[in-house]
C-alpha positions as CSV (number, residue, x, y, z in Angstrom):
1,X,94.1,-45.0,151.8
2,X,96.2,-45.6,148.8
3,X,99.4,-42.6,148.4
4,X,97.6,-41.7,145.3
5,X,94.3,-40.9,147.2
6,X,96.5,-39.2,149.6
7,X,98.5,-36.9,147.5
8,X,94.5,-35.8,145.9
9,X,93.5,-35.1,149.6
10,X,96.7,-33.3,150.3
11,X,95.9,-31.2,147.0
12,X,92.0,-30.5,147.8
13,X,93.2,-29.4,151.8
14,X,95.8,-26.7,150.3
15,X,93.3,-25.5,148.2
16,X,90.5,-25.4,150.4
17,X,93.1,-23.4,152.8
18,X,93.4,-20.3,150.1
19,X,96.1,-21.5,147.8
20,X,94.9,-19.2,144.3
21,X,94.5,-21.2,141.3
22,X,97.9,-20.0,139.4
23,X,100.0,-21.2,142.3
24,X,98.4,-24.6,142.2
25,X,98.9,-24.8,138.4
26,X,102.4,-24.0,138.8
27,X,102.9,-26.6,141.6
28,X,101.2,-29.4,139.2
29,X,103.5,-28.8,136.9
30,X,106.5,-31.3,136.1
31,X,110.0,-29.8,137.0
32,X,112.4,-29.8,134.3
33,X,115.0,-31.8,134.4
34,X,118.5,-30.4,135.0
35,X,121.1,-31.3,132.4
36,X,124.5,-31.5,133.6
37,X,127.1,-29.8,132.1
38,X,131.1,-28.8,132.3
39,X,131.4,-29.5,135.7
40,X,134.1,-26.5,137.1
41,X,132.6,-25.1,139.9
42,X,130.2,-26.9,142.4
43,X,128.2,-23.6,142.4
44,X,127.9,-22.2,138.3
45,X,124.0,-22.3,137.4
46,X,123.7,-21.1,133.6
47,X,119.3,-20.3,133.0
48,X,118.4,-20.6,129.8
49,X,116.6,-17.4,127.7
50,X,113.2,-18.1,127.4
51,X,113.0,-14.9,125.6
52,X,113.6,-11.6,126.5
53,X,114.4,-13.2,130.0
54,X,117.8,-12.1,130.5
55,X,117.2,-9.2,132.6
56,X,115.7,-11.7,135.1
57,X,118.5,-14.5,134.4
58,X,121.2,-12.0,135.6
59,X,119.3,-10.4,138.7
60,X,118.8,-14.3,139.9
61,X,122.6,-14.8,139.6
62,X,123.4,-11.9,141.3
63,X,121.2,-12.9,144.4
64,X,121.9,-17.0,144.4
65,X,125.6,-15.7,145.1
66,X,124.5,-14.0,147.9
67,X,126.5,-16.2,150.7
68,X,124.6,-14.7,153.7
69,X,120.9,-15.5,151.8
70,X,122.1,-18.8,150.4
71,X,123.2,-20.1,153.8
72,X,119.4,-19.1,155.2
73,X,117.6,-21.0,152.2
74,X,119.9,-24.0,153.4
75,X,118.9,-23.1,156.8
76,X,115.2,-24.4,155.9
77,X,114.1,-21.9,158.6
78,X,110.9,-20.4,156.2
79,X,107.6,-21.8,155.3
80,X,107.4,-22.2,151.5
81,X,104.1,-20.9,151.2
82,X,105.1,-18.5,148.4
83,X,105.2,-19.5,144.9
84,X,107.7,-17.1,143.6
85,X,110.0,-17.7,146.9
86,X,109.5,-21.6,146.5
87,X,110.8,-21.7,143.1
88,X,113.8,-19.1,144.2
89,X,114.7,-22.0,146.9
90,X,114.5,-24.7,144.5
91,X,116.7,-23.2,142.2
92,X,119.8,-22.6,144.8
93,X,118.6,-26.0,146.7
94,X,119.2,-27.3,142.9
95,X,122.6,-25.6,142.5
96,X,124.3,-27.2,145.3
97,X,124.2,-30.8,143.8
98,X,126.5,-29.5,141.4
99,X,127.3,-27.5,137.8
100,X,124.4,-27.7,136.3
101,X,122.1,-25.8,133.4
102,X,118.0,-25.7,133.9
103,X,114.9,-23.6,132.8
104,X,113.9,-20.9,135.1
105,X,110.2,-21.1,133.6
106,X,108.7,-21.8,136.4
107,X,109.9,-18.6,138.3
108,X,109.5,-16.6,135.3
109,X,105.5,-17.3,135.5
110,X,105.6,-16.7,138.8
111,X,107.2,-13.1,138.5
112,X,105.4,-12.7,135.9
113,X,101.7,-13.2,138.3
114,X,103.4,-10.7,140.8
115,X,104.0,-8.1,138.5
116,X,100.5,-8.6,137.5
117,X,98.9,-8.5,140.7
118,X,101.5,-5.1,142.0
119,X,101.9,-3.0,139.2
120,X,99.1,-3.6,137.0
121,X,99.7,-0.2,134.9
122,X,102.7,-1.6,133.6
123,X,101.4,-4.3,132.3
124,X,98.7,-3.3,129.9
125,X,100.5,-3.4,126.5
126,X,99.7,-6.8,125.1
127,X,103.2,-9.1,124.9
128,X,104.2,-7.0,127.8
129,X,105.1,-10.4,130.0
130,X,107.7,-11.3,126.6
131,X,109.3,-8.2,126.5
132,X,112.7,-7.0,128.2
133,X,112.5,-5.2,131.4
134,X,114.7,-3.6,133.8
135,X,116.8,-5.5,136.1
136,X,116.6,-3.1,138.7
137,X,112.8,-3.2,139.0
138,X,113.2,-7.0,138.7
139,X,115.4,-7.3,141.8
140,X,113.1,-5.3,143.8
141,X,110.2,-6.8,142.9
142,X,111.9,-10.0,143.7
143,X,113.5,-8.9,146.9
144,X,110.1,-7.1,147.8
145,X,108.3,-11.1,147.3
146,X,110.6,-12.8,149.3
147,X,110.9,-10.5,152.5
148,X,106.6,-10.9,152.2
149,X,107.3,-14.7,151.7
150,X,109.0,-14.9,155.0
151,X,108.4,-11.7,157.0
152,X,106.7,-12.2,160.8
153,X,103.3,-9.9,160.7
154,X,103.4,-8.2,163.7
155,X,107.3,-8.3,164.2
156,X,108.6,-4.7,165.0
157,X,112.2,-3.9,164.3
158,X,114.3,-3.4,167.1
159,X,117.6,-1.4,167.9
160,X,119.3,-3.2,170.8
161,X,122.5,-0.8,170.3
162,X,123.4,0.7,173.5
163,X,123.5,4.5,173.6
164,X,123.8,6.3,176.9
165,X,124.1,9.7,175.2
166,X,120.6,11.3,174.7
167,X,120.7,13.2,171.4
168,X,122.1,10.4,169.6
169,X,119.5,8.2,171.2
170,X,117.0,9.9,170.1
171,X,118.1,9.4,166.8
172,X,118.1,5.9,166.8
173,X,114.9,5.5,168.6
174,X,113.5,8.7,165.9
175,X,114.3,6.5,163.5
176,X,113.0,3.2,164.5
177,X,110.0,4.4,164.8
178,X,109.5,5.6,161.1
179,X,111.1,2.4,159.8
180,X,108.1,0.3,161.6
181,X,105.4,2.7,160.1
182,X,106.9,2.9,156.4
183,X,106.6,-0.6,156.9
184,X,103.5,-0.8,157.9
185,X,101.8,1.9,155.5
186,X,103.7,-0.1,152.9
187,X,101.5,-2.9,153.9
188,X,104.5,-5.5,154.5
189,X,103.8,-6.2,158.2
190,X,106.9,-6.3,159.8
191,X,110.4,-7.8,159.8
192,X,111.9,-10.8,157.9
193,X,115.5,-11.8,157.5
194,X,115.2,-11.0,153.7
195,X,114.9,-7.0,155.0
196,X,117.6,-7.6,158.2
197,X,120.0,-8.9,154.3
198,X,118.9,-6.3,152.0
199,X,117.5,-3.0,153.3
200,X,119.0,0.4,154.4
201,X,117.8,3.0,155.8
202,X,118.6,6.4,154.6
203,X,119.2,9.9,157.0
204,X,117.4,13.0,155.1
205,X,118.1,16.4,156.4
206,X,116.0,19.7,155.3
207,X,116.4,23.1,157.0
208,X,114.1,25.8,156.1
209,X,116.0,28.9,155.2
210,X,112.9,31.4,156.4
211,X,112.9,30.1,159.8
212,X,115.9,27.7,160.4
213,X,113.8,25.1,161.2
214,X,115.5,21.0,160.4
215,X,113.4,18.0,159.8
216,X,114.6,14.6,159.3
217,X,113.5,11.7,157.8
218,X,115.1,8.1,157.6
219,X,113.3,6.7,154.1
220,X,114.5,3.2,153.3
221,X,115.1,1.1,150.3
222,X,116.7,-2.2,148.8
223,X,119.1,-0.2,146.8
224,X,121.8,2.7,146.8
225,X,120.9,4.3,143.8
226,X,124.0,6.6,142.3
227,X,122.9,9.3,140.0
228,X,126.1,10.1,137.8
229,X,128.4,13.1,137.2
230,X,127.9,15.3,134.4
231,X,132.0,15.3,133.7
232,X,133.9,14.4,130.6
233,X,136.8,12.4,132.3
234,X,136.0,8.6,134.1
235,X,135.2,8.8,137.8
236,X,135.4,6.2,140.5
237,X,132.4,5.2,143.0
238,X,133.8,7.6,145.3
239,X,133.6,10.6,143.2
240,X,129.6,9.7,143.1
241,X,129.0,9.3,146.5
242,X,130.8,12.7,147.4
243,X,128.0,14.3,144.8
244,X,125.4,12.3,145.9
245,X,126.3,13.3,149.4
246,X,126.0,17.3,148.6
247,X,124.0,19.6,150.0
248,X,120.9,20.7,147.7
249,X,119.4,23.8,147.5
250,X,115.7,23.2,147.2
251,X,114.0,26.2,144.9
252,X,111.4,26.5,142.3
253,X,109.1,23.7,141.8
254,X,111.5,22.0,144.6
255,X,111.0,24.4,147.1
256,X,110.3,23.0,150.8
257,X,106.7,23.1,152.4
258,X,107.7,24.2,156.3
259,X,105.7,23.0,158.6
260,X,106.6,26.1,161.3
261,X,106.1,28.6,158.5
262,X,103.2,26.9,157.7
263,X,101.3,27.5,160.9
264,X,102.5,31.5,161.2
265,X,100.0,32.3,157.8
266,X,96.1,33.1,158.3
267,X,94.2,30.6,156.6
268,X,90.8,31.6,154.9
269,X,87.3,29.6,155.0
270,X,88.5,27.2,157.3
271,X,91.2,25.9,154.7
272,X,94.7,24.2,156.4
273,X,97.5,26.4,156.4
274,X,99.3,23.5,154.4
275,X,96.3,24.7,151.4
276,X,97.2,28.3,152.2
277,X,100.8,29.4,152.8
278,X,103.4,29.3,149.7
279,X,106.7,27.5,149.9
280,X,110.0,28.7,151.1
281,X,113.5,27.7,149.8
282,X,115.3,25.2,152.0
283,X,118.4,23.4,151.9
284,X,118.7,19.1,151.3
285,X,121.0,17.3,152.6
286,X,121.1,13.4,151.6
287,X,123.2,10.4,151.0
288,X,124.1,9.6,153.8
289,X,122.9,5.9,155.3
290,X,121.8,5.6,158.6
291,X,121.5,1.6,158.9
292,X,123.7,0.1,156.0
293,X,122.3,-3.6,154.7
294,X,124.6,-6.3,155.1
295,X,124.5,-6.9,152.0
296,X,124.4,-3.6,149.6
297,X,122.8,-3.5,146.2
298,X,124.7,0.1,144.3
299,X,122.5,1.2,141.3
300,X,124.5,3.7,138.7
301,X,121.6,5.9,137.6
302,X,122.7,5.3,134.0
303,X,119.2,6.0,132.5
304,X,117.4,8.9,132.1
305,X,113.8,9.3,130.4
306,X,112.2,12.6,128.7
307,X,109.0,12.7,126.9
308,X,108.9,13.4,123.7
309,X,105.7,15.7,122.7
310,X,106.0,15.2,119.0
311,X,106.2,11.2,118.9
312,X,104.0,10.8,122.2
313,X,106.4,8.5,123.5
314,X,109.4,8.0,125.8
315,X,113.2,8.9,125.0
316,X,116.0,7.2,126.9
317,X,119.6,8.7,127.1
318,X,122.0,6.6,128.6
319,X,125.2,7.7,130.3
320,X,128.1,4.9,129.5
321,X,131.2,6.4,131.4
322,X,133.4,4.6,133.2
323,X,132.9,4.5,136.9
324,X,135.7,2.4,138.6
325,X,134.5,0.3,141.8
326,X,136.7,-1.8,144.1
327,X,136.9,-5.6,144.2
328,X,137.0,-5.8,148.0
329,X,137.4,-2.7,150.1
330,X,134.5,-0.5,149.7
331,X,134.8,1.6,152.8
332,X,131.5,3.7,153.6
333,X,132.4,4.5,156.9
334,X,132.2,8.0,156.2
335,X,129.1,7.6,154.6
336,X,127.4,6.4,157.7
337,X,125.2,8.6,160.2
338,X,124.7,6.3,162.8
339,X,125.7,7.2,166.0
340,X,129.3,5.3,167.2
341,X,128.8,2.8,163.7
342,X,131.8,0.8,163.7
343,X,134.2,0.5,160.3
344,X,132.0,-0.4,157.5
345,X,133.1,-2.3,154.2
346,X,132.0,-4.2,151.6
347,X,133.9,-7.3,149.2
348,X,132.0,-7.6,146.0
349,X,130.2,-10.7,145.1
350,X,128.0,-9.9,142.1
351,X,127.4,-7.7,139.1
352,X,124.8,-6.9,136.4
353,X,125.9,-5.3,133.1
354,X,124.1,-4.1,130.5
355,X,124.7,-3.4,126.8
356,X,122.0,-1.0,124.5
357,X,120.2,1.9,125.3
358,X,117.6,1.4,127.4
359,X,116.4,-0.7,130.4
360,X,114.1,-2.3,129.0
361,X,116.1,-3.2,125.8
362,X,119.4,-4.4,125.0
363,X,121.0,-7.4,126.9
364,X,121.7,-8.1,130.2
365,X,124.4,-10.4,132.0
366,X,126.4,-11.5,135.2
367,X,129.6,-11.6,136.7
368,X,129.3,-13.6,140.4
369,X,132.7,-14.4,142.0
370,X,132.5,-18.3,142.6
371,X,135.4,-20.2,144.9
372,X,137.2,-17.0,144.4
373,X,137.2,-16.6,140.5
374,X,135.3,-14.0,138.3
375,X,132.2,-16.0,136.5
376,X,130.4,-14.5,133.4
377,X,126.9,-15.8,133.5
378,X,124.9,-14.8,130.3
379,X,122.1,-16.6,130.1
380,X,122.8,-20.6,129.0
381,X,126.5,-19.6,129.1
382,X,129.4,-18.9,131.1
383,X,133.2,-18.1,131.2
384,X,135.7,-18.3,133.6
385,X,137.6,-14.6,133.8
386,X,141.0,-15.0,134.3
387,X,143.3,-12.7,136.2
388,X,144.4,-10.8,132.9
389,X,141.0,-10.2,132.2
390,X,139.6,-8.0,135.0
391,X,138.0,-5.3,132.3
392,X,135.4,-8.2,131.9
393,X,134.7,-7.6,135.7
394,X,135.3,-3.6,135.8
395,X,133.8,-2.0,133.0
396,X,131.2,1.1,131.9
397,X,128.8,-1.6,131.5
398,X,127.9,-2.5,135.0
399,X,124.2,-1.3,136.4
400,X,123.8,-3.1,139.2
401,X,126.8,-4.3,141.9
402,X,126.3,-6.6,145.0
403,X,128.4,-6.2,148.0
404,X,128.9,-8.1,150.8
405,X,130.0,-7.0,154.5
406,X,133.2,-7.9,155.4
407,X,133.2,-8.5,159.3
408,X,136.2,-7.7,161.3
């Protein structure tokens, strides 16, 4: 059989095995060449803006200088089933032969079919898939991809950590248990290296102020997400996690559904008692994490969205204050719930900035720190910062900040 006959039969196996049409059209499609550029750094990728792609541009920046997910794509321990992941890993695999500028098109149509195929509502304007979006929804979507990419179905997360005291054990194995059925009602199977890299899980405290009664909850996500402080003066990271960290009093349309106060009421018709009884006020408390990611994604909650009734349509307000952040030495030790959790800090690797007034306008960019120097990455271009120039770095225009563990 000639390689030619044997590249068609490879094609018509793959397809006969479930591959969907898009992913085979992408696959047929010639790679673009890289062009080589100023050759600084062994590790600068510049992407150039196939329009309104910046958003995307800078969140791929952010995560390629991820050191703990870049080793794993070099690992080559994955199947490459997944289009959207396949074309992540050729882009880093890409990066390492050196400086270099290329197209990201073929990832871009491959976000662009996941978006598509998860969140369908949002893409029923026409010209939607050429318009700017938020970076913040990107990276999840992205980070969401790759953990299904990868993930072992059927693979329960574990807690090895020894604990021979019995209410913190409980605890732990409390909150096991709801990570592996959010998982599973959120129909991604199990565990994957992408999730052991990127998620936390949260601890959520509410205590019913009728009866006293506390439940908890461990929710998790890909991000910390930092709503800001209404304050005229600048405030540093800290200041938002002490207010995020507050405790809430839950009234009004807020109010808490008790479960125990639930069951005391006398239901009529054979209705639940959840249908019957009113809610009672209760107390939130929130912020702190219970199992930090190695590597933490911090959202500031810049952005908020009203509708306006006499226009039919959404208004943005943006909050641009200064919010300083450290370099290296973000300590969240006393941020942490889990039982015994040794010292925890973070060196950061990665920002996304943002300039204009809403999410999905505006312009987006990078700032990665490559053999330990500051790199702008917008779009096709970049600029090395220099030590002078450290506003380009810390500034009220970062969104989006990627930290790394430091292990002691």
């Amino acid at each position: 059989m000639t390689d030619q006959k044997k590249i068609q039969q490879k094609k018509w196996t793959e397809a006969i095995e479930g591959y969907k049409h898009h992913e085979l059209e992408l696959m047929e499609r010639p790679k673009p060449k890289p062009k080589m550029i100023f050759e600084y750094s062994q590790t600068i990728i510049t992407f150039d803006n196939l329009g309104n792609t910046c958003f995307l541009n800078s969140v791929i920046q952010a995560m390629i200088h991820s050191k703990q997910l870049r080793n794993f794509i070099l690992s080559g321990q994955y199947s490459v089933d997944s289009t959207i992941w396949r074309e992540f890993v050729n882009i880093v695999k890409t990066g390492c032969q050196g400086t270099i500028e290329m197209s990201p098109n073929a990832l871009h149509e491959a976000f662009i079919y996941r978006k598509k195929e998860k969140e369908p509502y949002a893409c029923m304007e026409p010209g939607w898939q050429h318009e700017q979006q938020d970076a913040e929804e990107a990276f999840t979507l992205l980070v969401n991809a790759f953990h299904e990419a990868i993930l072992i179905k059927g693979k329960a997360f574990v807690d090895p950590t020894p604990c021979n005291d019995s209410d913190k054990r409980k605890l732990i194995e409390e909150s096991i248990r709801q990570l592996n059925r959010d998982m599973e009602i959120n129909r991604e199977g199990g565990a994957s290296e992408i999730s052991k890299m990127f998620l936390n899980q949260w601890y959520e405290r509410v205590q019913c102020l009728q009866c006293k009664r506390k439940n908890r909850k461990y929710p998790f996500s890909y991000h910390f997400a930092l709503p800001m402080i209404n304050t005229s003066g600048n405030v540093d990271i800290y200041d938002l996690l002490k207010n995020n960290s507050r405790r809430e009093h839950m009234t009004g349309e807020e109010a808490y559904h008790c479960e125990d106060c639930c069951q005391k009421c006398s239901p009529k018709n054979g209705a639940l008692p959840t249908e019957k009884c009113t809610k009672t006020d209760g107390f939130k408390k929130v912020g702190k994490i219970f199992r930090p990611a190695d590597n933490l994604v911090i959202k500031f909650q810049r952005f908020k969205s009203s509708y306006n009734p006499s226009t039919g349509t959404i208004d943005w307000d943006k909050d641009e204050k200064f919010v300083d952040y450290p370099l290296t030495g973000l300590d969240l030790t006393n941020w942490v719930k889990y039982p015994g959790h040794p010292r925890l800090v973070y060196k950061l690797r990665s920002i996304v900035f943002h300039i204009g007034s809403t999410p999905h306008g505006g312009h987006y960019r990078a700032g990665s720190l490559i053999n330990n120097r500051w790199v702008i990455l917008d779009d096709s271009k970049y600029s090395i910062v220099g030590e002078h120039q450290m506003k380009k770095i810390v500034n009220n225009e970062a969104v989006l900040l990627f930290y790394e563990k430091i292990e002691f």
